[in-house]
C-alpha positions in Angstrom: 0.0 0.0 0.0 2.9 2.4 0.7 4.5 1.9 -2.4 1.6 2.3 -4.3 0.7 5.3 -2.4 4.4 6.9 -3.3 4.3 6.0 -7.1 0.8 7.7 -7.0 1.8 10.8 -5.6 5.4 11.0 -7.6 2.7 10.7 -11.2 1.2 13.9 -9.6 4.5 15.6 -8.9 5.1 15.0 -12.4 2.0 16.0 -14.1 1.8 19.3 -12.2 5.1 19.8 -13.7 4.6 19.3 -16.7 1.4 21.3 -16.3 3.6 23.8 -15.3 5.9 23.9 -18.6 2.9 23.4 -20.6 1.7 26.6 -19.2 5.3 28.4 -18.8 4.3 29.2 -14.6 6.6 28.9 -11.9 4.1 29.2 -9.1 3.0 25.2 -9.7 6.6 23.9 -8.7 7.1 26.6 -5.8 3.9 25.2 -4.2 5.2 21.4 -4.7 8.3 23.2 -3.1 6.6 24.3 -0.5 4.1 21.1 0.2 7.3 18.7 0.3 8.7 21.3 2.8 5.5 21.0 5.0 5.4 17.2 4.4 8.9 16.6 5.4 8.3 18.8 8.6 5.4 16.6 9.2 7.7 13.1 9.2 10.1 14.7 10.6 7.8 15.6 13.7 6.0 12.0 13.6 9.4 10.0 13.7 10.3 12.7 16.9 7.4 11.3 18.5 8.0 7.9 18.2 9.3 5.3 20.7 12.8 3.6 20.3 11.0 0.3 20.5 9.4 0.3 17.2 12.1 -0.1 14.7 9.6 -1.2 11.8 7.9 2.3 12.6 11.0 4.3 12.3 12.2 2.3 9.5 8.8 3.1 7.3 8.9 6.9 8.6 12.9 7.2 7.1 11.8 5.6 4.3 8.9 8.8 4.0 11.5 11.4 4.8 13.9 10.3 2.1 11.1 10.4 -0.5 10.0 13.4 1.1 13.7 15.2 -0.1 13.3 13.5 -3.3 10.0 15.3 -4.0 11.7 18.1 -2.9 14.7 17.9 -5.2 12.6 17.1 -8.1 10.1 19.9 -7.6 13.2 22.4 -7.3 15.1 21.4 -10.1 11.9 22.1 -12.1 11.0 24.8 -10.4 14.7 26.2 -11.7 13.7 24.4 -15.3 10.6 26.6 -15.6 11.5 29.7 -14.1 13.9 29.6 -16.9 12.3 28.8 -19.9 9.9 31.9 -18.1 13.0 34.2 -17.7 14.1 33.3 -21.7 10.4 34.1 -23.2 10.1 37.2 -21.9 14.1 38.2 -22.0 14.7 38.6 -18.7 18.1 39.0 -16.9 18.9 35.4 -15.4 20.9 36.2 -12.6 23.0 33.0 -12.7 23.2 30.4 -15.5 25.2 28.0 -13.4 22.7 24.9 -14.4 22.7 26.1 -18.2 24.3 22.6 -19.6 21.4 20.6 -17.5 18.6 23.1 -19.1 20.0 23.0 -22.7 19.8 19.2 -23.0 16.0 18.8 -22.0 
C-alpha cells in the first residue's frame, strides 16, 4: 500500500510539472516546493514522537523522509527548469546560469 501510495503521488509531482511547462508558470513547482517542505516537517515531527521500540515504525517513517527530499529535489530542479524557460520568453536578466548545460539538454 505504501508503495503504491508513493508512485501515486510521484505521477502527480510529475503531471503538475509538466502542467507547469505546458503553461510556462513557476508558481506550480514553488507550491510542490513548499508542500514537500511542510510534508517533510510533518515526518520529521512523527518519527520525533515515536518510541525507540518500534524499529519497523521508524524504518517506514525514514523511508517517508527520504522520499519526502526527493520530491523536494525534483520539484526544485523544475521549479529552476521553468522559471527559466519563463526568464528566456520574456528576455529577462537570469541572474546566474550555473545549471545552463542541465537546461540545454531537456
Amino acid at each position: 500500500m505504501n508503495i503504491l501510495m508513493i508512485g501515486l503521488v510521484t505521477l502527480i509531482i510529475v503531471l503538475v510539472i509538466a502542467f507547469a511547462k505546458k503553461i510556462e508558470n513557476p508558481i506550480l513547482p514553488g507550491g510542490l516546493i513548499l508542500l514537500n517542505l511542510a510534508l517533510l516537517i510533518y515526518h520529521t515531527y512523527v518519527l520525533n514522537s515515536l518510541p525507540t521500540g518500534l524499529e519497523e515504525a521508524i524504518s517506514t517513517v525514514y523511508m517517508f523522509i527520504a522520499t519526502d527530499f526527493l520530491w523536494l529535489l525534483m520539484s526544485f530542479l523544475a521549479y529552476l527548469w521553468i522559471d527559466d524557460i519563463t526568464a528566456r520568453k520574456f528576455n529577462k536578466k537570469s541572474y546566474d546560469n550555473s545549471m545552463g548545460w542541465f537546461w540545454d539538454k531537456l
